[in-house]
C-alpha positions as CSV (number, residue, x, y, z in Angstrom):
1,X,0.0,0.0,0.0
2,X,0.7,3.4,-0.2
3,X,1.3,5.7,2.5
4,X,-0.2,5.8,5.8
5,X,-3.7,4.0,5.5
6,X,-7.3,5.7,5.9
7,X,-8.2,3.2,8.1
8,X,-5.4,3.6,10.7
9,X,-5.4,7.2,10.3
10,X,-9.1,6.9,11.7
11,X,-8.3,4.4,13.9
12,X,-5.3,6.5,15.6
13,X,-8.3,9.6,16.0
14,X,-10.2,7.6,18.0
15,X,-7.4,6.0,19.9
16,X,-5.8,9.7,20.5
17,X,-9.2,10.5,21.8
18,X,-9.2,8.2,24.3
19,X,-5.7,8.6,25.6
20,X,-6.4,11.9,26.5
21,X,-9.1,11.3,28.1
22,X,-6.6,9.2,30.2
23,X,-4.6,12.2,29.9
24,X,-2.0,9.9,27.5
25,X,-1.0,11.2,23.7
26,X,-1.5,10.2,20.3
27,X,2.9,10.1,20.8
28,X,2.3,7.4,23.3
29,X,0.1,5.3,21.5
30,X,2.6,4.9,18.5
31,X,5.0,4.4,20.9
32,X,3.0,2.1,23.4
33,X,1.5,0.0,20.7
34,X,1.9,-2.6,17.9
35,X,0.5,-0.2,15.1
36,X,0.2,-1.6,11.3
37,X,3.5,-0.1,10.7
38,X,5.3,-2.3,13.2
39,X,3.3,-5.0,13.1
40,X,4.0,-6.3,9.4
41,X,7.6,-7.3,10.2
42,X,10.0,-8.5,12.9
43,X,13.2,-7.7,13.8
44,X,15.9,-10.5,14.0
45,X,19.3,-8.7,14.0
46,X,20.5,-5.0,14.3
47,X,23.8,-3.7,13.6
48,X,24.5,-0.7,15.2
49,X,26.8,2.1,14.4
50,X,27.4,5.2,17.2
51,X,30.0,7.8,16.7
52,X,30.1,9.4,20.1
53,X,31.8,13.0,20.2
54,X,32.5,14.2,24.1
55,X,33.4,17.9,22.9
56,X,30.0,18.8,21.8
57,X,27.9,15.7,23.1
58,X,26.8,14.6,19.8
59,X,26.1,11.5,18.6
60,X,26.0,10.1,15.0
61,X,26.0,6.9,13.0
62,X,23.5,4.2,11.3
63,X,21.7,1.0,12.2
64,X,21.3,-1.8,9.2
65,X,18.1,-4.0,10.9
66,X,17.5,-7.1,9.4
67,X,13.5,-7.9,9.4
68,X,11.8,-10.9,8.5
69,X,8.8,-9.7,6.4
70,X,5.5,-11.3,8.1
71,X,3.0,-9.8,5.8
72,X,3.1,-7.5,2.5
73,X,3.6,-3.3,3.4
74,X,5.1,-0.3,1.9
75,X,5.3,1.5,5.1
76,X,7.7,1.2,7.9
77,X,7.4,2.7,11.4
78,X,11.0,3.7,13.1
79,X,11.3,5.3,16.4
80,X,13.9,8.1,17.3
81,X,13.0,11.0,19.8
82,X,13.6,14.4,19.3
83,X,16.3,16.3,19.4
84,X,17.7,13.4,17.5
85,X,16.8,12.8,14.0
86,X,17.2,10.5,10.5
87,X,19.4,11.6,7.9
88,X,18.9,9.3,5.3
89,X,17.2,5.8,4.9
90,X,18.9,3.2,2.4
91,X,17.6,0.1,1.2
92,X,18.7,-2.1,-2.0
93,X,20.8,1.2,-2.4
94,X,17.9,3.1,-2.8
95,X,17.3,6.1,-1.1
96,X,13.8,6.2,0.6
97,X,11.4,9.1,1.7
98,X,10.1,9.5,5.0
99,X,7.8,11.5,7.2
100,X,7.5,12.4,10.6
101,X,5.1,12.1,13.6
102,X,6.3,13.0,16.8
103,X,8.7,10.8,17.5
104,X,8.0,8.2,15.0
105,X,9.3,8.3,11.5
106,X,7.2,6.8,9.0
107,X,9.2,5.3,6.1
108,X,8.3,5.0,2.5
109,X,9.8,1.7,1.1
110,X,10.2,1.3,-2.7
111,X,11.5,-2.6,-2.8
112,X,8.5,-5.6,-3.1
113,X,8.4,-6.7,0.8
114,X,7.8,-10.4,-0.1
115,X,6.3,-12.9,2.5
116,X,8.5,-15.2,4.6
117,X,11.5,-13.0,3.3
118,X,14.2,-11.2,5.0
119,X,15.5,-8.0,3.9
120,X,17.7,-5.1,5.0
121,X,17.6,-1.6,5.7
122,X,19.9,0.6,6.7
123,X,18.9,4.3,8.6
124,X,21.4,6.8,9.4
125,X,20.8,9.3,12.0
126,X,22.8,12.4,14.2
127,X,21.8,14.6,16.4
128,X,22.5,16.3,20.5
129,X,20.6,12.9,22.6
130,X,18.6,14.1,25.6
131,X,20.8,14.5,28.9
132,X,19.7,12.0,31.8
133,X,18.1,14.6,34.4
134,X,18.0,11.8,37.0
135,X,19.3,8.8,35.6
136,X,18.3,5.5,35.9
137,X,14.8,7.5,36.5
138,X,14.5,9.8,34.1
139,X,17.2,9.0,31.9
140,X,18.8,9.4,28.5
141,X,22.5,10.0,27.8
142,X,25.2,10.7,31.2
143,X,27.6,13.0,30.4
144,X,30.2,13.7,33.6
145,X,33.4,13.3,34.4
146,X,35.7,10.8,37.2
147,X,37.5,12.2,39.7
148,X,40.1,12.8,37.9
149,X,38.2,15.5,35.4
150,X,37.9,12.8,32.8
151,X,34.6,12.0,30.8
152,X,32.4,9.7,31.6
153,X,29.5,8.8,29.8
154,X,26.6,6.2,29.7
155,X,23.3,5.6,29.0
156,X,19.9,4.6,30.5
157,X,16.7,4.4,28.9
158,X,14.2,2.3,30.2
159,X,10.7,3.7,30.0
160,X,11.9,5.9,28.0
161,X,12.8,3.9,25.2
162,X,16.2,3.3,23.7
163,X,14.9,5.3,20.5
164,X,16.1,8.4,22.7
165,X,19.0,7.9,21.1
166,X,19.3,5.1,18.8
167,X,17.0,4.8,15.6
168,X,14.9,1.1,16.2
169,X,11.4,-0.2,16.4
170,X,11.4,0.7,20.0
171,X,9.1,-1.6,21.3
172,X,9.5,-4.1,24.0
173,X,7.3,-6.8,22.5
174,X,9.7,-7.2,19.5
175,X,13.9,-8.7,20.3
176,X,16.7,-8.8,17.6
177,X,18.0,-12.8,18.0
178,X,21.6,-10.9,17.7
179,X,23.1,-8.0,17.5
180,X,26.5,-5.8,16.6
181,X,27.3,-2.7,18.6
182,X,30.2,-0.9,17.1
183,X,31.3,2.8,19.5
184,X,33.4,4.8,17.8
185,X,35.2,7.2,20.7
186,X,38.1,9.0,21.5
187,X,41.6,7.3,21.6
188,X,42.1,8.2,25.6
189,X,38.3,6.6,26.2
190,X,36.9,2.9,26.7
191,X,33.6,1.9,25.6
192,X,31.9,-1.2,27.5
193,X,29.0,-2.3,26.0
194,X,26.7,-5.9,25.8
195,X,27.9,-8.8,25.2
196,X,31.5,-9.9,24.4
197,X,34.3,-7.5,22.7
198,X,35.3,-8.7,19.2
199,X,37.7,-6.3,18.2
200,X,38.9,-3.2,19.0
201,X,39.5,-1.1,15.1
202,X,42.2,1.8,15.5
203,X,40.9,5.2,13.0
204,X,43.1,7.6,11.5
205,X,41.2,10.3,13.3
206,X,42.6,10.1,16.8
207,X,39.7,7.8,17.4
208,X,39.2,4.0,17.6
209,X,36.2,1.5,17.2
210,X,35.1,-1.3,20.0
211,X,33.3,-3.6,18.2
212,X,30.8,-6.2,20.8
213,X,28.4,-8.6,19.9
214,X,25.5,-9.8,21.6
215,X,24.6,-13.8,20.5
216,X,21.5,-13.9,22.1
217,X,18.1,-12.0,22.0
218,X,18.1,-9.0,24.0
219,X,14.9,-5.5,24.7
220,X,16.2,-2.4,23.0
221,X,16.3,-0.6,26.5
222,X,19.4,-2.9,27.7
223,X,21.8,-1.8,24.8
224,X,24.2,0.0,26.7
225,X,27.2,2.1,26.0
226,X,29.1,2.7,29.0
227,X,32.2,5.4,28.2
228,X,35.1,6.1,30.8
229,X,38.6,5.0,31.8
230,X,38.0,1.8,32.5
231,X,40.0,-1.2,33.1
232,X,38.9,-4.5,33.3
233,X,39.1,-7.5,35.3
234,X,38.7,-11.0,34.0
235,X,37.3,-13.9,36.2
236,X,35.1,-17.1,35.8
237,X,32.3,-19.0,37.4
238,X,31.6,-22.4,37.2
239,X,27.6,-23.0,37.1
240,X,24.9,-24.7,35.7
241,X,25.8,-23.9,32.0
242,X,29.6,-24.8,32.5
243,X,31.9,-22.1,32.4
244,X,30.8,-18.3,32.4
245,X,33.2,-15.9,31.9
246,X,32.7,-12.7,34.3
247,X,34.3,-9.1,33.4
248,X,34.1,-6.5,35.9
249,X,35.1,-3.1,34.4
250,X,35.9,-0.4,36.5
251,X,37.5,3.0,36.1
252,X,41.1,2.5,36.9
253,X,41.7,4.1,40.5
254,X,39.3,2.1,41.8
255,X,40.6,-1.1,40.6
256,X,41.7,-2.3,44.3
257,X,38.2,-2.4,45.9
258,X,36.3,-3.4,43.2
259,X,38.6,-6.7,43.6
260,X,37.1,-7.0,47.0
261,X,33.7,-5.6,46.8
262,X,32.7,-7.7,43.8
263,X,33.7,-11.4,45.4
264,X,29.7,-11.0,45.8
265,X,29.2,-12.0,41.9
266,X,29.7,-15.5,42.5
267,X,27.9,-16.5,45.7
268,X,24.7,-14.7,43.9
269,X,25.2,-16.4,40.9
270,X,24.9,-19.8,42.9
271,X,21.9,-18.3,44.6
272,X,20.2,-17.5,41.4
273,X,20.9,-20.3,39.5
274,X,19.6,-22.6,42.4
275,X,16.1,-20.6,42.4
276,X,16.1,-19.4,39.2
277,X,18.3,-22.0,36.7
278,X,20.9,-21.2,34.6
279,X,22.2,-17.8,34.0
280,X,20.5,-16.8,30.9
281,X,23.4,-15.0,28.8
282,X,26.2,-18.1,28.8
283,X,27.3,-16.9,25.1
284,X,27.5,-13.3,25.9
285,X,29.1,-13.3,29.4
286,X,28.5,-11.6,33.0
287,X,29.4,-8.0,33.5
288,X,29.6,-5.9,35.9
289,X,30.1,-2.2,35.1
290,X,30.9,1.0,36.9
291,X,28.6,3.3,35.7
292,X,27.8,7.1,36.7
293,X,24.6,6.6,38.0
294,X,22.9,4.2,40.5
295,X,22.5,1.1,38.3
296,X,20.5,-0.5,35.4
297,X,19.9,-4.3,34.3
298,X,21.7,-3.8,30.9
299,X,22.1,-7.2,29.6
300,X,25.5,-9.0,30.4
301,X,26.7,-5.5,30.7
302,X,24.8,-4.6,34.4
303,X,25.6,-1.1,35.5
304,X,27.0,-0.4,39.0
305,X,26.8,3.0,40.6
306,X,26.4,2.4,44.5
307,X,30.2,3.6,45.2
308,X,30.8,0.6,47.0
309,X,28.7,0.1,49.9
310,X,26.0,-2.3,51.1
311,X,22.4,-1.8,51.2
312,X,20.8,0.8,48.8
313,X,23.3,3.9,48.9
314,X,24.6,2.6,52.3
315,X,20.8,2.5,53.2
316,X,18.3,-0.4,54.2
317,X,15.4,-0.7,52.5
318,X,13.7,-3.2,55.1
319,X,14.7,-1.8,57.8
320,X,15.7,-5.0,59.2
321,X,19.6,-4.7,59.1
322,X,19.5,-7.5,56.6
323,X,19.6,-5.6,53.8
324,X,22.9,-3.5,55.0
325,X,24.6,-7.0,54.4
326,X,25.2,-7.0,50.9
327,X,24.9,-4.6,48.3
328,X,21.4,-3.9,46.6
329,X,22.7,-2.8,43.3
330,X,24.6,-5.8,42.1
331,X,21.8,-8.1,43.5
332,X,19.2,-6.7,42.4
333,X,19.8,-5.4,39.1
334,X,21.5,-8.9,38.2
335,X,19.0,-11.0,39.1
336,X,17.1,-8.9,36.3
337,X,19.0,-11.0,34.1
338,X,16.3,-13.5,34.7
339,X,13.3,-11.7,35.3
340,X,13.4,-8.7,33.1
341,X,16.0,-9.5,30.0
342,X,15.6,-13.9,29.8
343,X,11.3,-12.9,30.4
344,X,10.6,-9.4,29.1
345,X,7.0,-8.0,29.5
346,X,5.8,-7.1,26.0
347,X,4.3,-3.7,27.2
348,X,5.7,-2.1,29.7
349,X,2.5,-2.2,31.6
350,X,3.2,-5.5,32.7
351,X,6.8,-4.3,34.0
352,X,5.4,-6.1,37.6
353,X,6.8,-9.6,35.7
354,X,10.7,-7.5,35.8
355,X,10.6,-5.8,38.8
356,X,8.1,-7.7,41.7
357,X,10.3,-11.0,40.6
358,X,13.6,-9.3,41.1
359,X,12.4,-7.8,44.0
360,X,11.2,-10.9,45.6
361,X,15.2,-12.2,44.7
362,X,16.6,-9.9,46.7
363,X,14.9,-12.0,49.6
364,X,15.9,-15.0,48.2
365,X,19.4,-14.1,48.3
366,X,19.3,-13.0,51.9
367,X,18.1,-17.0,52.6
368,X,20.8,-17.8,50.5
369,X,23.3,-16.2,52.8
370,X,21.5,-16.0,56.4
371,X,18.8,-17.9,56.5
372,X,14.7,-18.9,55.3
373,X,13.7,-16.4,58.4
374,X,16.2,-13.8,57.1
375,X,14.6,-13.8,54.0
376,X,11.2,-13.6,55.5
377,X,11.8,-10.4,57.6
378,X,13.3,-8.8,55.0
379,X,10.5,-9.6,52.5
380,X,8.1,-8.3,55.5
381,X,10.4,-5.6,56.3
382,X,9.7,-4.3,52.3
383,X,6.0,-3.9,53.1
384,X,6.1,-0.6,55.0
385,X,7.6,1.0,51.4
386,X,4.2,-0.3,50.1
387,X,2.1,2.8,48.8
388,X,-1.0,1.5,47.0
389,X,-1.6,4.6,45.4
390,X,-2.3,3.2,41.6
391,X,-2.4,-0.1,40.5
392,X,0.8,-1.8,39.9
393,X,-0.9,-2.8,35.9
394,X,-1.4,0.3,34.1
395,X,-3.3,1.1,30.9
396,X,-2.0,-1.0,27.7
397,X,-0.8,0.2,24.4
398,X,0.6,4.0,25.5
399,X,4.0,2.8,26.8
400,X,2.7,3.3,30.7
401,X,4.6,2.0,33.9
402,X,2.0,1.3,37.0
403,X,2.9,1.7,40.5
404,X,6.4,1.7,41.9
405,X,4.4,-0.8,44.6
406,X,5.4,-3.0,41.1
407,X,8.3,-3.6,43.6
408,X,7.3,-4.2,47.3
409,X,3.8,-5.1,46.4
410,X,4.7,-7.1,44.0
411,X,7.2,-9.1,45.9
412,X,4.5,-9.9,48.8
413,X,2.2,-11.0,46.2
414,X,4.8,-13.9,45.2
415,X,5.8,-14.5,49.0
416,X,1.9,-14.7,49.4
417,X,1.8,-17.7,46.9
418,X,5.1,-18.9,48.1
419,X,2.8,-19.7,51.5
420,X,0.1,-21.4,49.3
421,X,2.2,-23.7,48.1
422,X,3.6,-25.4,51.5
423,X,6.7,-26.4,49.8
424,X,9.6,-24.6,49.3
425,X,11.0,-26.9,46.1
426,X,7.6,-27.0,44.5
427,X,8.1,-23.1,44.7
428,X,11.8,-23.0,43.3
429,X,10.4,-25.5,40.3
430,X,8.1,-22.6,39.6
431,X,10.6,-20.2,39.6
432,X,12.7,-22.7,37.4
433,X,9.6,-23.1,35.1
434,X,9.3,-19.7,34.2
435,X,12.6,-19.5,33.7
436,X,12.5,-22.2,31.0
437,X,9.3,-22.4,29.5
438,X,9.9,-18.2,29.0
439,X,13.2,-18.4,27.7
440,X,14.3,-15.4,25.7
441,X,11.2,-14.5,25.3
442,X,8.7,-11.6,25.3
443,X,5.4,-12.6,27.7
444,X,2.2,-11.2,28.7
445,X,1.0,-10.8,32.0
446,X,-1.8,-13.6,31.6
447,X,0.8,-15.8,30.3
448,X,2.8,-15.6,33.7
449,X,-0.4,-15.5,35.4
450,X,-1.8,-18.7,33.5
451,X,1.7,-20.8,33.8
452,X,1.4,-20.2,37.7
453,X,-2.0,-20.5,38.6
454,X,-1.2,-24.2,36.3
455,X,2.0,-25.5,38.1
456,X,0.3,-24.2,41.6
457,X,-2.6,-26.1,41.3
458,X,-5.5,-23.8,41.9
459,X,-6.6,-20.5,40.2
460,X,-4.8,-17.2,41.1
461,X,-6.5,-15.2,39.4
462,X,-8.2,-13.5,42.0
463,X,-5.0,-12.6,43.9
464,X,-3.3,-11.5,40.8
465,X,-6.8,-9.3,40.1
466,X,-6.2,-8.0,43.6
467,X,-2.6,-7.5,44.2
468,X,-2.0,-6.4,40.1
469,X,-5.3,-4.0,39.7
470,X,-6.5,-2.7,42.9
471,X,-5.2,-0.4,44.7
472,X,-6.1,-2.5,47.4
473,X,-4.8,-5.4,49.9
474,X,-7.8,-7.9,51.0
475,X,-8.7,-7.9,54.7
476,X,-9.3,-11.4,55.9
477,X,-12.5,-10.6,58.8
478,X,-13.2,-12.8,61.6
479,X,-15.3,-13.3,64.8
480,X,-15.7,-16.0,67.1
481,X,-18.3,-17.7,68.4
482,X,-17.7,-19.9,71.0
483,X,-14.8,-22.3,70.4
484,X,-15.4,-21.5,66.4
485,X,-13.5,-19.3,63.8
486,X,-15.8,-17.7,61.6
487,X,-13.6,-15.6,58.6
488,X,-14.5,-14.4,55.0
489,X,-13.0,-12.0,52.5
490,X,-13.4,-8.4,52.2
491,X,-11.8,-7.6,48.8
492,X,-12.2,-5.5,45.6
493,X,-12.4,-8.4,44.0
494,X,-15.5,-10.5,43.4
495,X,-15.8,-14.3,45.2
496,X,-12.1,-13.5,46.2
497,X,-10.7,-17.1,47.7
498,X,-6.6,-16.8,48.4
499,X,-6.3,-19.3,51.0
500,X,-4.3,-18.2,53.9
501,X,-2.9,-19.4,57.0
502,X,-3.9,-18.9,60.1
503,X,-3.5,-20.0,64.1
504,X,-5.6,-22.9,65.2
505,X,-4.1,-24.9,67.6
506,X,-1.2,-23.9,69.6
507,X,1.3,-25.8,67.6
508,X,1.3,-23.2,64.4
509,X,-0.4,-22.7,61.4
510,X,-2.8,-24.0,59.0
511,X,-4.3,-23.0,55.7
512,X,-8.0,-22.3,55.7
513,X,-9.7,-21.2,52.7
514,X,-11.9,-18.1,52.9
515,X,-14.5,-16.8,50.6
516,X,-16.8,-13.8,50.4
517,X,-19.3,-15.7,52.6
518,X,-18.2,-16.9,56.0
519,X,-16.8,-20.1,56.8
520,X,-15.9,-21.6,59.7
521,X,-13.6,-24.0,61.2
522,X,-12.9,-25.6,65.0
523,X,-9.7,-23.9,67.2
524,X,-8.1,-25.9,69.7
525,X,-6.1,-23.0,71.0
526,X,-5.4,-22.7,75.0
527,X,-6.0,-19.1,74.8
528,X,-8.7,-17.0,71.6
529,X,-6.4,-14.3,72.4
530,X,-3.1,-15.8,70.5
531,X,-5.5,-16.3,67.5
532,X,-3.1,-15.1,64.6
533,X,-2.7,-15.0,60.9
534,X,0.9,-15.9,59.2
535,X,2.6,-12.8,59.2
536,X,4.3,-13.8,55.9
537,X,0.8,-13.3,54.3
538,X,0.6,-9.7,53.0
539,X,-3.0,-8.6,54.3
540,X,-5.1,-6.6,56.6
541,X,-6.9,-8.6,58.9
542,X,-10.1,-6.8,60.9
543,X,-11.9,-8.7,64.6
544,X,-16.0,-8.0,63.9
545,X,-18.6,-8.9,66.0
């Protein structure tokens, strides 16, 4: 076809309408959703070109996508965000038209697209990339300098998209199977990007090339260039896939306790691994890099920025002590390796399946180290973070995050189902499950919602209703009368039924299963007074009459 379609044009009024009713944008629904442009082919490889000038913080270069062609179009949708913008588009060395719609370029092909093929095309783009105001949080490109005055650059993009300062089909929903990121800088500079370094090509210019490629499928918003006086060193861990090469890069003064600080890497690896299965990224390698800003989950290429110290910038987020133990950056933000890069949410609506996971990993690396009740009270501990202002799911298509409760909340959520279950390996298998039946891949929420509720054995959907949409925790009530328990639910959610433990008998607990309605069951205990519920469940709970 020719141009942008009638239909779609009418199709985007009505869906601009809505958004602002919901106080989103007609920008946010090109970028927040599959629209005909995108949806007619898929990306399998990019090769990226940057050519990254410190003097006048520029950036300039091209990207050559590969696409397989899933149905026939004329019209190509590529994302790159103001201030930066397309030169020229090449394909079959022809040079194509394009237009312009926010921050989505609309691309006029000339070539027959044919069915089941793959083709090329090649986009060339310049421009001054947005400066991070807050990076990882509101991010874009880092430029700074060491201690020593020297620069130091990086990026971070998530949410934001990766099209703030790279041309790409810029949504999360669609993965190159490979890719090629060759960083052109200054002679005196390093560039540390995903994967595993080729080749490093010396320029005539007073410049020289690092050349990385990533073997495995990985979301536009982890391709990293990370930019300093770095040095790096080389290690190895022995694990479930065999031998996985670790690289820690940091700048080169603070060689000495990097050393020391990251022995962590491998005792987390073996905690992962045993809860989670293999590390996902055995061809491309683990790195750890010292970044200028707190941290991202860039894949095999992690960014560090917690100068060193345990807990979250020397700070506990439980408010336990446990979590002054080890340091929250490099935990967390690897074991998105697994939940966040291996299973990527295909909107970032869903981003609950990245971040309540990872969360929830942080306890399970403080049960690694100290302890089951370690974990527990540090899980516990999270809860008083907990804001339940909006729901942690936000609205689809207009490239929305929920709640930051994606995080706390979400991690009670899963140590709520954890207590369901009764049996610690029945949960890691789960964990293991969606590790392996996800693999590399791009899920929705009900597909993590469906593969749980399966391998637990009963229907979740309720809690996931609750804990993902509501804003919201259920509040089991009960009364007594006489020697009986009489509880129901009092939820948001219709014929809510998350079983839940409670105190019976004086020798602990015991699941009981509560609907909307009451039921009852006998106590044996000494004393109605002691009458508890299993403070590992995440609820209110409320005595009635």
């Amino acid at each position: 076809m020719r141009g942008i379609p009638m239909l779609f044009m009418a199709l985007m009024a009505i869906f601009t309408a809505t958004a602002q009713q919901q106080q989103f944008s007609r920008a946010d629904t090109l970028r927040g959703s599959i629209t005909p442009q995108r949806a007619w082919w898929d990306v399998t490889k990019y090769d990226l070109h940057v050519n990254v000038n410190p003097k006048d913080s520029t950036f300039s270069g091209f990207n050559t996508i590969t696409y397989q062609i899933l149905s026939v179009d004329s019209v190509m949708q590529i994302d790159l965000q103001t201030p930066m913008i397309i030169d020229s588009v090449l394909q079959d060395k022809k040079s194509l038209s394009f237009t312009r719609d926010s921050n989505a370029w609309f691309i006029q092909l000339k070539s027959t697209q044919p069915k089941n093929k793959s083709k090329q095309i090649t986009i060339y783009y310049s421009g001054k990339p947005r400066r991070a105001k807050n990076a990882p949080w509101d991010g874009g490109v880092v430029w700074t300098q060491d201690e020593k005055g020297r620069h130091w650059i990086a990026t971070a993009c998530q949410g934001l998209g990766a099209s703030i300062w790279w041309p790409n089909k810029d949504t999360q929903s669609d993965e190159p199977e490979e890719m090629t990121i060759q960083v052109t800088v200054p002679n005196d500079l390093v560039d540390v990007s995903n994967g595993r370094l080729k080749k490093i090509i010396p320029n005539t210019d007073g410049t020289h090339t690092y050349v990385w490629y990533v073997g495995s499928p990985i979301n536009n918003y982890d391709v990293a260039l990370n930019i300093g006086n770095y040095i790096e060193m080389k290690d190895t861990y022995s694990g479930e896939g065999g031998k996985l090469d670790l690289g820690f890069w940091v700048l080169d003064y603070n060689e000495e306790k990097a050393r020391e600080h990251f022995k962590v890497v491998k005792p987390m690896l073996k905690c992962f691994e045993y809860w989670f299965g293999k590390y996902p990224f055995y061809k491309d390698s683990y790195k750890l890099i010292e970044a200028p800003y707190l941290g991202m989950e860039h894949q095999s290429a992690v960014a560090y920025g917690n100068n060193y110290r345990m807990g979250y910038k020397g700070t506990d987020l439980s408010g336990t002590g446990w979590g002054l133990k080890w340091d929250f950056l490099i935990i967390h933000e690897s074991g998105h390796e697994w939940f966040g890069n291996n299973i990527t949410s295909k909107d970032l609506a869903d981003m609950w399946i990245h971040e309540s996971f990872t969360n929830y990993s942080e306890a399970l690396y403080t049960e690694c180290e100290f302890g089951k009740e370690a974990g527990n009270a540090y899980v516990i501990g999270l809860r008083k973070n907990i804001k339940n202002d909006v729901p942690i799911i936000a609205p689809y298509g207009v490239n929305a995050e929920g709640s930051g409760d994606m995080y706390y909340k979400g991690a009670n959520m899963i140590h709520n189902i954890r207590q369901i279950m009764e049996n610690d390996e029945a949960f890691r298998q789960l964990l293991r499950g969606l590790n392996q039946t996800f693999y590399h891949k791009t899920v929705t929420s009900k597909e993590v919602e469906d593969y749980m509720s399966k391998v637990v054995g009963m229907d979740l959907s309720k809690v996931f209703d609750q804990y993902l949409r509501h804003t919201t925790i259920p509040t089991l009530e009960y009364r007594f009368v006489g020697r009986q328990l009489q509880f129901r639910w009092s939820s948001d959610v219709k014929d809510f039924n998350m079983p839940v433990k409670v105190k019976l008998n004086d020798n602990g607990y015991k699941l009981v299963y509560p609907g909307t309605l009451w039921h009852s069951a006998n106590t044996t205990l000494t004393n109605l007074q002691d009458f508890e519920v299993d403070k590992n469940f995440y609820i209110n709970t409320k005595q009635v009459k």
